[in-house]
C-alpha positions in Angstrom: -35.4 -23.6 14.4 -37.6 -20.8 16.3 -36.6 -20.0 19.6 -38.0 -18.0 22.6 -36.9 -14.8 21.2 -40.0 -14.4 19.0 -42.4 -15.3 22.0 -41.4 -12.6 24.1 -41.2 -9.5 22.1 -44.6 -7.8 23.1 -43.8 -4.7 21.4 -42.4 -3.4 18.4 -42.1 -5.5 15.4 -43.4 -9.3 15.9 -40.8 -10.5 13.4 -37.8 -8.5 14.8 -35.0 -10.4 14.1 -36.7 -12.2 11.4 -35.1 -12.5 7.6 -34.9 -8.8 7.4 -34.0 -5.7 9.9 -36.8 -3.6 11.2 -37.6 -0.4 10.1 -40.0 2.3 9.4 -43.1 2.5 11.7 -45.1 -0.2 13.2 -48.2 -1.7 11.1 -51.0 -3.6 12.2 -50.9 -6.5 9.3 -53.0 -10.1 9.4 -51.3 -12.6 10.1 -53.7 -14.5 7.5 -54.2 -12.5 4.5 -57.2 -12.0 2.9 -56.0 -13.4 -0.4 -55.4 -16.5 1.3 -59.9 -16.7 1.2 -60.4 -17.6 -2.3 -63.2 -15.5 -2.8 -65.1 -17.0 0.2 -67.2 -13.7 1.2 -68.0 -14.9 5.1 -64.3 -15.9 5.4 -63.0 -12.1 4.3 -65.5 -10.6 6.6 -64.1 -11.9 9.5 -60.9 -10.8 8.4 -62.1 -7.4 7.8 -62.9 -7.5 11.0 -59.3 -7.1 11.8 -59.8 -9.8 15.0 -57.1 -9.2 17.6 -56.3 -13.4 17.1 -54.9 -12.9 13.8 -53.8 -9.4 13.8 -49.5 -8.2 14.4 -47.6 -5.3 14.7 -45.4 -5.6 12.0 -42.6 -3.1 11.1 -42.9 -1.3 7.5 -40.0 -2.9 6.4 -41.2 -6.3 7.0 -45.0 -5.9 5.9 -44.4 -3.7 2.8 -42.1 -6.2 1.4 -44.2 -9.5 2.5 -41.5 -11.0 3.9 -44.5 -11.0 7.2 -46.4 -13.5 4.4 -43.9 -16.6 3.9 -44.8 -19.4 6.3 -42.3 -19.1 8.7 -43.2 -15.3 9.5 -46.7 -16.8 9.9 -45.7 -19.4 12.2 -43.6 -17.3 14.4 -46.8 -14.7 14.7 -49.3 -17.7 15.6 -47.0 -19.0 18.3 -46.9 -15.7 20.1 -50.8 -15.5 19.4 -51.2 -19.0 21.0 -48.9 -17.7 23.7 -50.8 -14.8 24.6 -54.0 -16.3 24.4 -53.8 -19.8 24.8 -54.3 -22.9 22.1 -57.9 -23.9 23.1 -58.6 -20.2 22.4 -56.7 -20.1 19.1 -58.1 -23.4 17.8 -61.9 -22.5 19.1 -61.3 -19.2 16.7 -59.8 -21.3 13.6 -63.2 -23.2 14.0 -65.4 -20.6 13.5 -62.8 -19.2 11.2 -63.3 -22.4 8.4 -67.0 -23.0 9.3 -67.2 -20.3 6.7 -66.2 -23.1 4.4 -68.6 -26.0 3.0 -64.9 -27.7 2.2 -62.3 -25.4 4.4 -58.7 -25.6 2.8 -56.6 -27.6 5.0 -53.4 -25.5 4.5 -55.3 -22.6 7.0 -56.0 -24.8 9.8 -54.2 -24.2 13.0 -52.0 -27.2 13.5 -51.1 -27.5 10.1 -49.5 -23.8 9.7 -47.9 -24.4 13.1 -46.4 -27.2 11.7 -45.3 -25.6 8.5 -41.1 -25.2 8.6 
C-alpha cells in the first residue's frame, strides 16, 4: 500500500523510503526505460529525449541497482508525475507516447502501470 509520503517528496530521491536506503548522488533516470521499446526506433527517440513526464531524480543507490525499474518504483514515480502535472496531461503524453506503435504494448499504458501492485 502507497501512501502520501511518496507524493510529497519534491526533492531528493523519488523513491526515498522505498525497498532500499538512499545514497550516493541524485540521478536523473526514466521512469520508462528504453529497453522497455522493443526496438521501436520512434518510441526510443522520445525517450531520448529525456521528457520531464517520464524523467526522476533517483538516488545512486536506487538507480544503479534497478531497484527504480520493478513496477512498484514505477508506480510510485507516475503518481507523483500525475500529481505534479495532472492525469489529463499524463494520459494526453502516453498517447502520443504509443502512437509510435502500429500495435502499442498494453503493459506501458498509463492506467495499466498505475494499476500494477
Amino acid at each position: 500500500m502507497l501512501n502520501g509520503h511518496y507524493l510529497l517528496n519534491p526533492k531528493g530521491c523519488a523513491l526515498e523510503g522505498y525497498a532500499i536506503r538512499c545514497d550516493g548522488p541524485p540521478t536523473n533516470g526514466h521512469i520508462l526505460n528504453r529497453s522497455k521499446c522493443g526496438g521501436n526506433k520512434k518510441a526510443i527517440a522520445i525517450l531520448k529525449t529525456c521528457p520531464p513526464e517520464i524523467m526522476a531524480n533517483q538516488c545512486y543507490h536506487h538507480n544503479i541497482s534497478r531497484w527504480a525499474d520493478t513496477p512498484v518504483a514505477v508506480k510510485i514515480m507516475l503518481l507523483q508525475k500525475v500529481y505534479k502535472h495532472g492525469y489529463l496531461h499524463m494520459s494526453d503524453w502516453f498517447d502520443v507516447f504509443l502512437a509510435c506503435w502500429d500495435d502499442h504494448p498494453i503493459e506501458l499504458e498509463l492506467a495499466r502501470l498505475l494499476s500494477r501492485c
